[in-house]
Z-matrix of the N, CA and C atoms (Angstrom, degrees):
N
C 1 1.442
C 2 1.518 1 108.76
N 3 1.083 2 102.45 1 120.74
C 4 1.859 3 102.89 2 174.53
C 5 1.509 4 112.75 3 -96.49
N 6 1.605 5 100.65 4 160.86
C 7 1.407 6 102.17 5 -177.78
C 8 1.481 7 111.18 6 -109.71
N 9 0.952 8 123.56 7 72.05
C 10 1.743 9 135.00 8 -162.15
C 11 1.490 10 100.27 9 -81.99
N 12 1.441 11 93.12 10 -158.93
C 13 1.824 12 101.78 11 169.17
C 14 1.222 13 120.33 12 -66.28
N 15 1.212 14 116.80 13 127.88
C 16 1.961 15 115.66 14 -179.04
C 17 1.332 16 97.29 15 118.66
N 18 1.250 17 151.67 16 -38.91
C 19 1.134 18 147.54 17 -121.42
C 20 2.092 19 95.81 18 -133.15
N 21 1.164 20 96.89 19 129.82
C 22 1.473 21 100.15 20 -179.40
C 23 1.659 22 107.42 21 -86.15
N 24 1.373 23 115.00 22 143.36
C 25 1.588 24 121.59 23 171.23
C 26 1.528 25 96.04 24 -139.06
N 27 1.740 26 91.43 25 120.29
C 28 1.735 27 107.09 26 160.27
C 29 1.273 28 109.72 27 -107.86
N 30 1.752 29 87.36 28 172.02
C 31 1.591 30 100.61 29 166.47
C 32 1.912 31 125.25 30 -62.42
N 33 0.895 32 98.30 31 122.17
C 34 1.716 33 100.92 32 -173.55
C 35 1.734 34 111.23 33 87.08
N 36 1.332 35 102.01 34 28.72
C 37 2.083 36 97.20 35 159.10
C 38 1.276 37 97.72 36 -95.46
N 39 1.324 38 96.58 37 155.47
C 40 1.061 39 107.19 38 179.74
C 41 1.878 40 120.22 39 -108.31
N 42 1.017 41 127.69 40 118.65
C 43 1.629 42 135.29 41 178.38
C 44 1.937 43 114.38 42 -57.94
N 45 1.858 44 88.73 43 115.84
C 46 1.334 45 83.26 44 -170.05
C 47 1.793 46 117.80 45 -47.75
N 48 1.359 47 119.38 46 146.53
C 49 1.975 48 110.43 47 178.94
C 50 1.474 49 110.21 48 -78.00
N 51 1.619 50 104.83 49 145.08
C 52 1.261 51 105.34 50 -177.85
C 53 1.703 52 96.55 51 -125.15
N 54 1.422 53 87.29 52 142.77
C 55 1.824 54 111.85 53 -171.80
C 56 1.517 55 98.76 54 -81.43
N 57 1.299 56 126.84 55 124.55
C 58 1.700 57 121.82 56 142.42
C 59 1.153 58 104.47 57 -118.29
N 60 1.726 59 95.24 58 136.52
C 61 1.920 60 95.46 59 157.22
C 62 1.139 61 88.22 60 -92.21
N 63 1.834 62 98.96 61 165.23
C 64 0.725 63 142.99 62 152.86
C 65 1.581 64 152.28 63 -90.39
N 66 1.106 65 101.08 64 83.97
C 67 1.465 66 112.30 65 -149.81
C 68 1.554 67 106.83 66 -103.30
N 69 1.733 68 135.10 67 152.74
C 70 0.994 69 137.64 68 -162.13
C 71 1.446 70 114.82 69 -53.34
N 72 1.696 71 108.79 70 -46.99
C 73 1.181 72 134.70 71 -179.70
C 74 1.849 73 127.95 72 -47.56
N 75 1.680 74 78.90 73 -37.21
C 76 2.261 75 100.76 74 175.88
C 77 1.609 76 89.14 75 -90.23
N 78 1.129 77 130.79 76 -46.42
C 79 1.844 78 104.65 77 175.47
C 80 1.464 79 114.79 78 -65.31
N 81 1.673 80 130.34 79 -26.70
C 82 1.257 81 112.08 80 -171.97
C 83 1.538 82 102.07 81 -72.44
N 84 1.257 83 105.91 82 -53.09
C 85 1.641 84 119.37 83 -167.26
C 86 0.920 85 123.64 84 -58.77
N 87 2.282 86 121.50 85 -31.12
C 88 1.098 87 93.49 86 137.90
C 89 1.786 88 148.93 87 -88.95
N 90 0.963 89 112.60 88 42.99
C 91 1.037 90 115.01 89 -161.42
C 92 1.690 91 92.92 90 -113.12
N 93 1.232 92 103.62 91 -58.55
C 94 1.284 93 116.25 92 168.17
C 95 1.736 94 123.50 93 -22.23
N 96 1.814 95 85.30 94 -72.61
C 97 1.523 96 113.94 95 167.96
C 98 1.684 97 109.24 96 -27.17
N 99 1.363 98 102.54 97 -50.39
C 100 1.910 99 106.76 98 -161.15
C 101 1.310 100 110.15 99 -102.98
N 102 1.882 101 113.20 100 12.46
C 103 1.293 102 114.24 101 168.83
C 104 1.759 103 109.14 102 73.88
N 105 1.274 104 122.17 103 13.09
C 106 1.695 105 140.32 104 -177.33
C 107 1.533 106 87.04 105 -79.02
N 108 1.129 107 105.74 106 111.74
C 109 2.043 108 99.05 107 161.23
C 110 1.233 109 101.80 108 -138.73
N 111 1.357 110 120.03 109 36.83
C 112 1.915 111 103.63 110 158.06
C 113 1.330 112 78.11 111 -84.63
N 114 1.645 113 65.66 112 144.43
C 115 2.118 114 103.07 113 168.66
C 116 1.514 115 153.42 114 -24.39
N 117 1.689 116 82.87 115 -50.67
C 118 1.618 117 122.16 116 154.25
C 119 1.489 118 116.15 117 -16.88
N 120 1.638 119 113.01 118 -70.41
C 121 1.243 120 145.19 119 150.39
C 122 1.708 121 139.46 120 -36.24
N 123 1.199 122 85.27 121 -7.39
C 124 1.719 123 107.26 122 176.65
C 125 1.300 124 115.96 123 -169.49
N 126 1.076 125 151.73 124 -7.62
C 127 1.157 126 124.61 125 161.84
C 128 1.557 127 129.25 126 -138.32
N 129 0.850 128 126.11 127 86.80
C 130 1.507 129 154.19 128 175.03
C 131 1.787 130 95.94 129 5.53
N 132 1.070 131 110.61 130 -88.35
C 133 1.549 132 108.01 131 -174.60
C 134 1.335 133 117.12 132 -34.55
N 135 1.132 134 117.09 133 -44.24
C 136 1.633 135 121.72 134 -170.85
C 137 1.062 136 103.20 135 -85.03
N 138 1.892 137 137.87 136 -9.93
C 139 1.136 138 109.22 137 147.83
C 140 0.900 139 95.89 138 -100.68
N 141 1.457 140 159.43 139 152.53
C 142 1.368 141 155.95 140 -75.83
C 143 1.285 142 128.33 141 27.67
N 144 1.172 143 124.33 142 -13.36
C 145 1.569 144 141.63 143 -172.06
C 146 1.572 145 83.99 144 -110.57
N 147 1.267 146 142.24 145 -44.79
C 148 1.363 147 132.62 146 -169.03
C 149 1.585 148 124.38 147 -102.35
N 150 1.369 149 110.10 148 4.96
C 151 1.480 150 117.94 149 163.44
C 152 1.784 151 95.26 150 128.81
N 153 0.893 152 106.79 151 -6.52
C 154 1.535 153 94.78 152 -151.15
C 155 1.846 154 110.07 153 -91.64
N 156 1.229 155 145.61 154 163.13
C 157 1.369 156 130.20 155 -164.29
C 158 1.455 157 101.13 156 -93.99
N 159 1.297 158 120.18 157 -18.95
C 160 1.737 159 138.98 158 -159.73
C 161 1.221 160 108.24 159 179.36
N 162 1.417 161 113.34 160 171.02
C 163 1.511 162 120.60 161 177.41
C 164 1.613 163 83.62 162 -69.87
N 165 2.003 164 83.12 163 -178.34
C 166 1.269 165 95.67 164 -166.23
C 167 1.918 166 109.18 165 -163.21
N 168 1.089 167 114.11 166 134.86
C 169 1.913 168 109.46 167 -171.11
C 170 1.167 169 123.50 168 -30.80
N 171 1.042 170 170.21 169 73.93
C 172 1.718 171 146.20 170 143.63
C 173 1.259 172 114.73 171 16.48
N 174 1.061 173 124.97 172 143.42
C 175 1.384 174 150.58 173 156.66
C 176 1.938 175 116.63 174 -35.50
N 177 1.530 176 93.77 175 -47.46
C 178 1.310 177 82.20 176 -178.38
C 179 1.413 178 116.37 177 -119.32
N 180 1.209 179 112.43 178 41.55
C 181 1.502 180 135.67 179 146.37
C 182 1.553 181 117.70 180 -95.42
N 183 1.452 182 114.67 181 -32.04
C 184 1.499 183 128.90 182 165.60
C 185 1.637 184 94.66 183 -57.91
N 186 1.682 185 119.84 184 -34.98
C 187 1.491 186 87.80 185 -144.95
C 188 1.869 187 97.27 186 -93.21
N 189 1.798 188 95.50 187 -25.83
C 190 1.091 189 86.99 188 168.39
C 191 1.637 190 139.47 189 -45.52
N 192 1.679 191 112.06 190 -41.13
C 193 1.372 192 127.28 191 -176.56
C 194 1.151 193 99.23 192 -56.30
N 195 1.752 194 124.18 193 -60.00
C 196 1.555 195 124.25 194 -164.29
C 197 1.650 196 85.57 195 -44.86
N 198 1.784 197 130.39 196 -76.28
C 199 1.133 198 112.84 197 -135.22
C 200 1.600 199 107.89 198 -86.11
N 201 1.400 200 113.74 199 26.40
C 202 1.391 201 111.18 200 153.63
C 203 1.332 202 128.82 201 -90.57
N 204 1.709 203 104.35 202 -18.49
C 205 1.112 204 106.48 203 -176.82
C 206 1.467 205 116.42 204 -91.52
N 207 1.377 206 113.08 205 -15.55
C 208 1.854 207 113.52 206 174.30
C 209 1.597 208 91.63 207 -97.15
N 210 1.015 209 130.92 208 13.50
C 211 1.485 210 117.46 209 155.21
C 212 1.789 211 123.02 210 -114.37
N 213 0.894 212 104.02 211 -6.52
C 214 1.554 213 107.59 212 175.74
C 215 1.980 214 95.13 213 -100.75
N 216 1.335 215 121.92 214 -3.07
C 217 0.980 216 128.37 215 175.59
C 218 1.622 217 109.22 216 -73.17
N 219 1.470 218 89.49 217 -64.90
C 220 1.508 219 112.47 218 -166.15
C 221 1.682 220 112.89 219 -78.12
N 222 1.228 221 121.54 220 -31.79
C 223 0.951 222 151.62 221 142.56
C 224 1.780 223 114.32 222 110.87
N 225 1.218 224 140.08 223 -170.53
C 226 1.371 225 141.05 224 -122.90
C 227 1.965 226 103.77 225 -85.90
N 228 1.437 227 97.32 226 -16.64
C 229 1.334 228 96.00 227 153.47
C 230 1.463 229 140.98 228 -103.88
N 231 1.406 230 98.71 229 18.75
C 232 1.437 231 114.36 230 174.51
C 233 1.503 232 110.63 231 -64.21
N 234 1.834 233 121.10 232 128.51
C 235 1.320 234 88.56 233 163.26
C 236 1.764 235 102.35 234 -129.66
N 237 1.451 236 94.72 235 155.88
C 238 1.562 237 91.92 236 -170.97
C 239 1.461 238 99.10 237 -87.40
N 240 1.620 239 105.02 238 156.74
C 241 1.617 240 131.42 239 -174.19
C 242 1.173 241 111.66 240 -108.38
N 243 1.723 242 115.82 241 -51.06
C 244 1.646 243 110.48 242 -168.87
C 245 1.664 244 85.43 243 -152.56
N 246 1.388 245 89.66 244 138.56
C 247 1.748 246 94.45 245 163.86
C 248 1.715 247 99.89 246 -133.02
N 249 1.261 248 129.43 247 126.01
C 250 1.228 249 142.17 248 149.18
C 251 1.220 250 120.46 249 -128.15
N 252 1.801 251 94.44 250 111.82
C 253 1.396 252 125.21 251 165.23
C 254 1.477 253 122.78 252 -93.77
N 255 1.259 254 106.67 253 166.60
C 256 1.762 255 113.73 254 170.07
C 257 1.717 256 109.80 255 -147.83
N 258 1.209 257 116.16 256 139.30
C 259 1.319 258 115.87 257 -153.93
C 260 1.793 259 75.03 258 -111.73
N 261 2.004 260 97.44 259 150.13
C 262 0.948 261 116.38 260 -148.77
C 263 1.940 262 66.18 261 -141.19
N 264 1.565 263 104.57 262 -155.06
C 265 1.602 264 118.88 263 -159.61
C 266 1.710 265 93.24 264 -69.83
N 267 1.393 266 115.68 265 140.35
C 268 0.962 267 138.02 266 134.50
C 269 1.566 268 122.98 267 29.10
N 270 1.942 269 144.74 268 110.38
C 271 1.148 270 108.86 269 177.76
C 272 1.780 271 82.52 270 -106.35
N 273 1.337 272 119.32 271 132.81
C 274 1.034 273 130.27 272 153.45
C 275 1.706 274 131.61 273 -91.14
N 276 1.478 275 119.29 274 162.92
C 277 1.388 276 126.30 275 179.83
C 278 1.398 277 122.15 276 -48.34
N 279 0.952 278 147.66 277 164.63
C 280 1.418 279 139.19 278 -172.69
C 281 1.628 280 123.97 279 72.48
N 282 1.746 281 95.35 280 -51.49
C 283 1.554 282 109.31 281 174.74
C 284 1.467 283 110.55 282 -45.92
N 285 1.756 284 87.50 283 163.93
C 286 1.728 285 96.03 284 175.38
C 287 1.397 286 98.07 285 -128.84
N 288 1.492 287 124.99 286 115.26
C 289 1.423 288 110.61 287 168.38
C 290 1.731 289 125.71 288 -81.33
N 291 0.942 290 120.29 289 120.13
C 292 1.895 291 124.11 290 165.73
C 293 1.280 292 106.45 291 -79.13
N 294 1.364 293 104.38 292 103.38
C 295 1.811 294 127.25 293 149.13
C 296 1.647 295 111.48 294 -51.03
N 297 1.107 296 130.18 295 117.86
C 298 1.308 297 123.13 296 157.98
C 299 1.553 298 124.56 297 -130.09
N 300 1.033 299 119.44 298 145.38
C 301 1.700 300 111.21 299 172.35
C 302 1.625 301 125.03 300 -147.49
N 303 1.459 302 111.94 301 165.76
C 304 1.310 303 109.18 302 -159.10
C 305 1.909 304 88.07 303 -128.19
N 306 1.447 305 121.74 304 153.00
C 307 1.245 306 93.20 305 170.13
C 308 1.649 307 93.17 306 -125.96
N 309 1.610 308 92.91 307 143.04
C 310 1.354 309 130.42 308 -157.10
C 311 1.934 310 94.43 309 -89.02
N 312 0.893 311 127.59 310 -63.81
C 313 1.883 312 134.08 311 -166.60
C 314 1.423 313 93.23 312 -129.04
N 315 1.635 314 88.15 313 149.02
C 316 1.880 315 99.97 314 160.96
C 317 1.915 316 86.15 315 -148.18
N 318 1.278 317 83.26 316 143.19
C 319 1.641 318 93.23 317 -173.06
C 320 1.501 319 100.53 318 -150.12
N 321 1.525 320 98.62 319 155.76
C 322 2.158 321 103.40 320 173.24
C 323 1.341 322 100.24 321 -65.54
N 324 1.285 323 107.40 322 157.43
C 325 1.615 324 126.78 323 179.66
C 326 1.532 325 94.55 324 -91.27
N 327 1.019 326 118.09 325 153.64
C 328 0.839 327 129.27 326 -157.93
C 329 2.220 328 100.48 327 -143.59
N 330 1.448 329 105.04 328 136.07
C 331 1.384 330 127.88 329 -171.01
C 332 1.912 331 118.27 330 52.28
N 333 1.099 332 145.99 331 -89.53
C 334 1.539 333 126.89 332 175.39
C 335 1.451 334 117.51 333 -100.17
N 336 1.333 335 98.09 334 12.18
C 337 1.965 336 101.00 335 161.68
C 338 1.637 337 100.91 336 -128.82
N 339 1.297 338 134.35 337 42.00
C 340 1.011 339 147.88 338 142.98
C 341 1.509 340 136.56 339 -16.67
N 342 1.440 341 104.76 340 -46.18
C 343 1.186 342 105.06 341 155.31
C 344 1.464 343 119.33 342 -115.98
N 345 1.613 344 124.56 343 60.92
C 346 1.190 345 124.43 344 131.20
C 347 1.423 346 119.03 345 -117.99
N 348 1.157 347 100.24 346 -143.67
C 349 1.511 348 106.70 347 -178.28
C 350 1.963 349 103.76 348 -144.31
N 351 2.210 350 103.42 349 150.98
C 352 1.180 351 109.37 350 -161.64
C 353 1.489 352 82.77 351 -112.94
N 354 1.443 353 90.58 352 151.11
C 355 1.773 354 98.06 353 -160.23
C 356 1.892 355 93.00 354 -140.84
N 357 1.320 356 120.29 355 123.41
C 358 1.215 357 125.75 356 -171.74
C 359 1.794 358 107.66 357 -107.26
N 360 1.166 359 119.97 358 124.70
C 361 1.593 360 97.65 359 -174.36
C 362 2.007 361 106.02 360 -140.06
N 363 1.241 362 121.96 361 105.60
C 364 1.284 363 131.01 362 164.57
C 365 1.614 364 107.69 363 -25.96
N 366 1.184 365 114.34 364 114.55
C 367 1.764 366 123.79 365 164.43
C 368 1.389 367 126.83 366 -138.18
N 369 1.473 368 91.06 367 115.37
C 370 1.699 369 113.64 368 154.94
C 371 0.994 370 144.88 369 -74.98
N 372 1.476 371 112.21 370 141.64
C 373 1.450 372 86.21 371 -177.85
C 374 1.855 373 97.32 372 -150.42
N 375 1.278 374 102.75 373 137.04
C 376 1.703 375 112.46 374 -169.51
C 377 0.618 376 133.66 375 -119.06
N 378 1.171 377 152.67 376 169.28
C 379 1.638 378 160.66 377 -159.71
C 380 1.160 379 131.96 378 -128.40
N 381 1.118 380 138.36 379 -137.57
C 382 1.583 381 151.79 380 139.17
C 383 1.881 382 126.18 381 -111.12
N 384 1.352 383 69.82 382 -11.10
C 385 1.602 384 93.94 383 144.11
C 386 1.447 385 163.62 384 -87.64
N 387 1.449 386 84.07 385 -42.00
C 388 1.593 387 104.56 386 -173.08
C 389 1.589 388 109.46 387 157.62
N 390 1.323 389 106.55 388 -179.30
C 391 1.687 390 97.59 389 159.59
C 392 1.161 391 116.61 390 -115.37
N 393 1.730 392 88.04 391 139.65
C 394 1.336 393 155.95 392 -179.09
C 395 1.730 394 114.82 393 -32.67
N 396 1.751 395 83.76 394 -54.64
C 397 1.559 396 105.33 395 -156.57
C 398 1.395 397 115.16 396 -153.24
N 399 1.244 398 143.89 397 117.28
C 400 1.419 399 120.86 398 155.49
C 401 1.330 400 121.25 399 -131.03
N 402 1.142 401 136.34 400 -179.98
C 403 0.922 402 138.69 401 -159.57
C 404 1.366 403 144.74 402 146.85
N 405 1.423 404 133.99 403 -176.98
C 406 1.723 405 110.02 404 170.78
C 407 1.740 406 98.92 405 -131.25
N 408 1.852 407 107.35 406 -168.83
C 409 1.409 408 93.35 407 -149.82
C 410 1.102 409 68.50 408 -177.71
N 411 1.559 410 112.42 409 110.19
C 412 1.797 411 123.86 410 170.53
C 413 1.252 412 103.32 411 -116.32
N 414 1.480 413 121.01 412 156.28
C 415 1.598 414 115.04 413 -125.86
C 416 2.306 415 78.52 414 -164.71
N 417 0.821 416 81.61 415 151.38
C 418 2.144 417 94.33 416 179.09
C 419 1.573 418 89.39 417 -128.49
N 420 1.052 419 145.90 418 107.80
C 421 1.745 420 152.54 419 127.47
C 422 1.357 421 125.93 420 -49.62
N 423 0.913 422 128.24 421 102.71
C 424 1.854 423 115.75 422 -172.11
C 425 1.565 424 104.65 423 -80.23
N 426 1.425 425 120.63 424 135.15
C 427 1.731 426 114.80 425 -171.47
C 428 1.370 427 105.00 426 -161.08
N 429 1.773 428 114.63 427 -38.90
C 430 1.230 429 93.09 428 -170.68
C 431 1.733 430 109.54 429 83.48
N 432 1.504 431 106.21 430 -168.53
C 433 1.672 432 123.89 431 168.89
C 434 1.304 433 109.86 432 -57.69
N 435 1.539 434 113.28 433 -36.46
C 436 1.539 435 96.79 434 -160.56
C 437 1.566 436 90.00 435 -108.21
N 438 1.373 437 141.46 436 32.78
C 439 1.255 438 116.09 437 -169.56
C 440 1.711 439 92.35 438 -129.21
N 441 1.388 440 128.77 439 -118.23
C 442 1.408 441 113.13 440 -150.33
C 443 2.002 442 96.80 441 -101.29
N 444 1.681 443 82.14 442 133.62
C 445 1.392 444 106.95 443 -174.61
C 446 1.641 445 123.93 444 -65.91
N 447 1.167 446 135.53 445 162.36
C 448 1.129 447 143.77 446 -178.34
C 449 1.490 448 115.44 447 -100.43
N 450 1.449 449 145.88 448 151.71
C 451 1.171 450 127.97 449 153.71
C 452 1.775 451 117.10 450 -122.36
């Protein structure tokens, strides 16, 4: 469910969580995707030779997911402003990470998104490990009066 135009967002809703597994195939590809080719990232033995139990995500496959997930939230006219993350344990193969978020500010947009509103929202994201990811993720909504609410 996205929170587009029409739809009110306060401080302290909470963003429904979204499940990814984690499968060998979403760490190579993204890794691939972002041009990442230490080893780590593809090939199992060689991380095993470097401490590691299995390959393991990149950073900017993490960052991609976060900003898919406050945009399939907000929906196709969402555009993101700032994403700062910090990588926490490991997402490995098999795992399933849970995206979650809380939103922290909603404020007027300010200069050619003017009439929406900037919406800042804390996201986690976990494992069977630990977390994954955290961080926040400020976001411009175009809405106007009838689009994302203030509290």
């Amino acid at each position: 469910m996205s929170a587009g135009a029409g739809q009110m967002v306060c401080v302290g809703d909470e963003l429904p969580p979204l499940e990814i597994e984690i499968t060998r195939t979403l760490i190579v590809a993204g890794a691939i995707a972002s041009r990442d080719y230490q080893d780590v990232h593809h090939d199992a033995e060689l991380a095993r030779q470097k401490g590691s139990p299995d390959i393991f995500m990149n950073i900017l496959t993490t960052n991609g997911l976060v900003g898919r997930y406050i945009t399939d939230h907000f929906g196709p006219t969402a555009v993101l402003r700032r994403v700062a993350i910090r990588l926490g344990v490991p997402n490995y193969p098999g795992d399933t990470m849970a995206l979650t978020g809380t939103v922290e500010e909603v404020t007027e947009a300010e200069g050619d998104d003017a009439a929406g509103k900037t919406v800042t929202v804390r996201v986690v994201g976990a494992n069977g490990i630990g977390k994954h990811v955290t961080g926040t993720v400020t976001v411009t909504v175009p809405g106007g009066a009838d689009g994302v609410g203030r509290s």
